[in-house]
N, C-alpha and C positions, 0 to 999 in steps of 0.2 A: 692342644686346643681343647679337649676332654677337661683335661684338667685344669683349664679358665672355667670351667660349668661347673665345678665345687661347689658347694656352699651346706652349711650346717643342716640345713634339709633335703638336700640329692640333690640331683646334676637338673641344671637344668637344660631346656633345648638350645637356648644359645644366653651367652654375657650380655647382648645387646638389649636395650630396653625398646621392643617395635612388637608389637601387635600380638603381646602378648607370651610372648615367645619367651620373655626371662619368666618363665614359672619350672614349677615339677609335671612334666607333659608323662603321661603312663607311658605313652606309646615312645616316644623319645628318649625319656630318661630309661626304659628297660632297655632299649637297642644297646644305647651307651653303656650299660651295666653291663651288660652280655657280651658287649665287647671286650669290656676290662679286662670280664672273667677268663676268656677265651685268650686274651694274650697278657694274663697274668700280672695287671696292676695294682701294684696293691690300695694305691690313693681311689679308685676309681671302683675297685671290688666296694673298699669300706663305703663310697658314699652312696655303691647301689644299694648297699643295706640300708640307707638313708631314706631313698626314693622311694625303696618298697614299705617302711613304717608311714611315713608322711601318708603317701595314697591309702592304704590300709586303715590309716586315724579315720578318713573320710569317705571311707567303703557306705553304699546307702544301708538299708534294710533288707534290702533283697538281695543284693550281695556283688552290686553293681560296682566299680570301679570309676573314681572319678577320672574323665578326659585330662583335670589339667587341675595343682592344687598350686593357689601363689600364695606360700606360705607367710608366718609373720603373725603378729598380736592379734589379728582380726583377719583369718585366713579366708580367703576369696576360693570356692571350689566349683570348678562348673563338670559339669557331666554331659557337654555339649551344648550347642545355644540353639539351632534349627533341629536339629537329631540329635540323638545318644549316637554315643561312640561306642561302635558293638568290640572294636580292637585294643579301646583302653582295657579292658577286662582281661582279653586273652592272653597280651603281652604282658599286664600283672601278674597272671597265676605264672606264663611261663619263666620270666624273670624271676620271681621269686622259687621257684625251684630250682634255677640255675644258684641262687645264692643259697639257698639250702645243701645242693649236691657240692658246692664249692666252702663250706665250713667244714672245719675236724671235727666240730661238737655236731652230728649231723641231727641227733636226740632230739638238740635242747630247739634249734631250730624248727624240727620236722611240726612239735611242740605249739611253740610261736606262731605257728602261719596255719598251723590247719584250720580251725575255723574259719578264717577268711577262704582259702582256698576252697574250701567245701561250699561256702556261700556263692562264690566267682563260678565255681560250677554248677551250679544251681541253678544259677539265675541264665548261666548259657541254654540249658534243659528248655525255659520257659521260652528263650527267643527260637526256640524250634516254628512256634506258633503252630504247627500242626503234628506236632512229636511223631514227623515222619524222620528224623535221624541231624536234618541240614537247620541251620541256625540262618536267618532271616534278617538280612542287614537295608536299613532304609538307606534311601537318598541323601548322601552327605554321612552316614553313618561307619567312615575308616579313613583311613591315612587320608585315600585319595577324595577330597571330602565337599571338593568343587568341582571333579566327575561326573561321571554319567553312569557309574558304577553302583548298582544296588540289584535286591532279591538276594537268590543263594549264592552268593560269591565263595569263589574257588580260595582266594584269600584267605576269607573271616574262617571260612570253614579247615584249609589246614592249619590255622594258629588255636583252635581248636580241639585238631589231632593231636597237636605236639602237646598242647597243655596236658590232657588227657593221658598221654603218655606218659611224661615224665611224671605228673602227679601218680598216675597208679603206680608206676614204678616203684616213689620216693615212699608211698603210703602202704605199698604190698597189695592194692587195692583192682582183684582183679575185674570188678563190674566198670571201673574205668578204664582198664582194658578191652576189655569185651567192646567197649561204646566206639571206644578209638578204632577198632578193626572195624567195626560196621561202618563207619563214617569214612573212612579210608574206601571200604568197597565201592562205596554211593558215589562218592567223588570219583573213582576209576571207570565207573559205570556210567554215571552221569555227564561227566565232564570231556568225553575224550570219544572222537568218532573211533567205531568198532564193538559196542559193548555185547558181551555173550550173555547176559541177562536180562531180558524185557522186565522183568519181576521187579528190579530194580528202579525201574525207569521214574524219574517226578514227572515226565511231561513228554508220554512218548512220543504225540503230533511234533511239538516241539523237535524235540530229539532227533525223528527223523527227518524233519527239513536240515537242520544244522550239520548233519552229517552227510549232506548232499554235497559238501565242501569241506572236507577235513582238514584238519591241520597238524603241526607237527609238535603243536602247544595244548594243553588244557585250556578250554575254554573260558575269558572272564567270569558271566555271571548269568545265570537264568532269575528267570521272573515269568505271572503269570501268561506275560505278553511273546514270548519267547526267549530265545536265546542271545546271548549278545557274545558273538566268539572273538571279540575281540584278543590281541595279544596282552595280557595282563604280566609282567615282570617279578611283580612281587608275590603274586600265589604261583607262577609257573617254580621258583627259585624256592618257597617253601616246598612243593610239590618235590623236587628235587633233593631236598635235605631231609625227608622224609622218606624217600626210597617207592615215593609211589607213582613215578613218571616209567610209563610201558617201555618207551623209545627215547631214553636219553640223547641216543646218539644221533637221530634226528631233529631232536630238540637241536644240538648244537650247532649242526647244519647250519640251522634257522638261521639262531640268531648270530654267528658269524658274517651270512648274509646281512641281517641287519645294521651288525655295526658297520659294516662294510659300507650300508646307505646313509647311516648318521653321519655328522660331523665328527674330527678329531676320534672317530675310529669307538665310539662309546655307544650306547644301545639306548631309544627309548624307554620310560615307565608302561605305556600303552603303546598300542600302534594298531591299526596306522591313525593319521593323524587328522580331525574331525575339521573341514575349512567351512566357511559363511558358503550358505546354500546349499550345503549335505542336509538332509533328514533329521539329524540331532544337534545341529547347531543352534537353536534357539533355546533347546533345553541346557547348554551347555555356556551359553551366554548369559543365561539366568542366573545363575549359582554363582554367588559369589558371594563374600562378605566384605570386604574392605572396598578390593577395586579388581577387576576383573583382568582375570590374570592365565586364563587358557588359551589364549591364541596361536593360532597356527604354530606347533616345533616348540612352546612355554611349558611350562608349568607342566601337569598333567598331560597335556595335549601334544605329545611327542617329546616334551623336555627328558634329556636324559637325569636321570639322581642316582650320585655316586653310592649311596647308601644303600640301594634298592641293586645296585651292579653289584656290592659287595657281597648282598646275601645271594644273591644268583651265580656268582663265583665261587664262593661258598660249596653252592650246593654243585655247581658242578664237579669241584673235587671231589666232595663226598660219592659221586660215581666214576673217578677214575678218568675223568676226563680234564687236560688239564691247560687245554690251548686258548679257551674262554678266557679263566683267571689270569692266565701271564701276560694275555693281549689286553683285558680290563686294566690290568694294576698300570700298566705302562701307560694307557690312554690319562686313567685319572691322574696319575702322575703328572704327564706335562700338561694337563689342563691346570693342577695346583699349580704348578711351577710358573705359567701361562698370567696367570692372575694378575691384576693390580693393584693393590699390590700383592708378589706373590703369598699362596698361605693364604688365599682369604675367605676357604672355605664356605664359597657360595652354595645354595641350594640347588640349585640345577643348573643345566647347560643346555643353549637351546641344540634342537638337532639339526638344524637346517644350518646354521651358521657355525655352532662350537662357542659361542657367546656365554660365561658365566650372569645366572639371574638368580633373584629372588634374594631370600635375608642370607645376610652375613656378618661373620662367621656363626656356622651354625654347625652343633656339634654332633647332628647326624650325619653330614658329610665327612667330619672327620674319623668318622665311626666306619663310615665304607671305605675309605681308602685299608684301614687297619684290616677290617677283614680281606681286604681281596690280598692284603701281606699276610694276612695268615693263610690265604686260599695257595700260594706258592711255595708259602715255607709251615707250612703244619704241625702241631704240635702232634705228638703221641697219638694222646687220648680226645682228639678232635671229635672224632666219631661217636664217644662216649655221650655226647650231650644230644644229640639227635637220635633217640632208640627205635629202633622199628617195631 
């Protein structure tokens, strides 16, 4: 399925021409890179090298990353249509160090990409907006982008850490280290009831209402307005592959419990799951661009995404735990298998029913299944790409 997404300019998010979706997506086309890399393709390594020049041709002035480039004689480059995309950026720099640390020539590469990479970091600095450490994502502004998700998101913020990381690693570069450890701390401090540091605090009114009710997760995302502890999947699973989760092992608990209440045994993106006449169901019915697509157990709004399970398997290996990943790979498994036709690499699945939705085939879901097969059968040097 990956390798339907070739094409002379990088992978795109899926073969199919729907809403946009046959382009070079940053956030998409890196996942797929990173997956190659991780389980050693070489058709799919070469085209991430592809993805990362194309986006890079079209980096702004400031050092921004376009959302989505549809290549061709008269290329079409958007940088988001309602918001910027604050995760097209992170997931460039960190793709692109993935395909730096995965060349023999690491030189001539390190060479190639640095000025961009110095700019992508840059420009993350500015979306501090108050260069208190945490990076500032608007409404619609990451994956999950017809959410309810925005302010300092646990997410934008570990794809951040990791960039950070690996960049200082590949460059020697230890004031990107330094940045990476403080950002780490604000996130441990911030994000997770128990913190031993008031000093630390963005919003300690805040802070202490939300930890009147702790949980066993990092918290979605603050904003001036408070807290929103929602369960967030995809920054708990970086969280995770980062080594900055206090309590994995009650992390696991969780969401064992959780899959337990989805359908076909698989975990929501969010939870729990926002219905007509909760408090943010009007904001959440507003957001939309084509046709609105969060309903109850859909899309964002409880839909499980294999993609988002993979990296949360992922990261569960990374700590030694390994009954998430074996029970993920097997759900997604007969969900593919499940399909009609089988193999058809839907987007999500709802969680109430176990219903495949949204575009297909799409080559992020093909991209999570691989990882949660890497999350059971590991390679080596797995550990090597996520440094702490």
């Amino acid at each position: 399925m990956l390798e339907n997404c070739i094409t002379p300019d990088g992978l795109l998010a899926s073969p199919l021409s729907k809403d946009n979706y046959r382009r070079i997506w940053s956030r998409d086309s890196m996942m797929a890179g990173i997956t190659g890399i991780i389980c050693r393709n070489e058709r799919i390594c070469n085209a991430h090298q592809n993805s990362i020049l194309t986006l890079l041709r079209h980096q702004a002035s400031d050092g921004q990353i376009p959302s989505n480039v549809a290549p061709g004689s008269n290329p079409v480059v958007s940088f988001g249509s309602l918001a910027g995309r604050v995760d097209a950026t992170t997931w460039w720099i960190v793709g692109t160090c993935f395909a730096i640390l995965n060349e023999e020539n690491k030189i001539e590469y390190r060479t190639l990409f640095r000025e961009g990479i110095e700019k992508a970091l840059s420009v993350l600095d500015s979306w501090e907006m108050n260069h208190r450490g945490l990076i500032y994502t608007p409404p619609g502004g990451n994956w999950a982008d017809e959410y309810l998700i925005q302010g300092y998101t646990l997410y934008d913020n570990c794809l951040r850490i990791w960039a950070l990381r690996l960049a200082g690693q590949i460059y020697e570069n230890p004031e990107w280290m330094e940045k990476a450890a403080r950002i780490s701390t604000l996130l441990k401090q911030n994000f997770y009831a128990g913190s031993q540091d008031p000093t630390q605090l963005y919003h300690p009114i805040a802070y202490k209402a939300a930890s009147q009710n702790p949980t066993p997760w990092f918290w979605m995302c603050l904003n001036p307005q408070g807290y929103d502890t929602r369960w967030d999947m995809a920054g708990n699973a970086l969280a995770l592959l980062l080594n900055l989760h206090p309590e994995p092992e009650k992390l696991e608990e969780f969401v064992l419990q959780l899959s337990n209440d989805t359908a076909g045994n698989m975990a929501p993106a969010f939870h729990p799951v926002v219905n007509p006449g909760d408090a943010d169901w009007l904001l959440l019915e507003k957001n939309h661009s084509y046709d609105f697509k969060n309903k109850p157990h859909h899309f964002h709004n409880g839909g499980a995404w294999p993609i988002m399970m993979g990296w949360l398997g992922l990261g569960f290996r990374q700590n030694n735990l390994p009954t998430i990943p074996a029970s993920f790979h097997e759900s997604v498994s007969k969900a593919l298998q499940n399909e009609n036709p089988p193999l058809s690499f839907h987007e999500y699945w709802s969680g109430d029913e176990g219903k495949p939705g949204g575009v297909s085939p799409l080559g992020f879901t093909a991209a999570g299944f691989l990882l949660l097969h890497e999350s059971i059968h590991p390679s080596p040097n797995l550990a090597n790409w996520f440094p702490s």
